[in-house]
Steps between C-alpha positions, in 0.01 A plus 500: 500500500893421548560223761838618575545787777572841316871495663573244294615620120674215362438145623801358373762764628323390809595140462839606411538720847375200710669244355820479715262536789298178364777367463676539839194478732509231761356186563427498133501766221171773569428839474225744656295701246388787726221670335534326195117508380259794458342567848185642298489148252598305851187677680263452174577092524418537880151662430450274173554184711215353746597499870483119576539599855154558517342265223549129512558456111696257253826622261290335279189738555773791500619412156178367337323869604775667374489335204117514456500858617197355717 
């Protein structure tokens, strides 16, 4: 699955477009992405990842299960 949105065609070009803008923002050099990822990769990660909202639970659970696949 691409990461990038499907508006984007050529990362660097985009770098080259933003980079006065980088350059010139103020307080310090920054730029907004606006719907830079994949909303369908962005929405996958959302259902892939456990709510800790609801579940008291560890990074370190959260990266040993993924790891285990337990």
């Amino acid at each position: 699955m691409n990461f990038l949105s499907p508006d984007i065609k050529d990362l660097k070009q985009l770098g080259k477009n933003k980079q006065k803008e980088y350059a010139n923002a103020k307080p310090f050099p920054n730029i907004v992405l606006d719907s830079f990822f994949n909303e369908e990769m962005l929405s996958q990660v959302l259902t892939d990842f456990p709510d800790l909202s609801k579940k008291r639970i560890s990074l370190t659970t959260i990266i040993t299960t993924k790891k285990t696949g337990s």
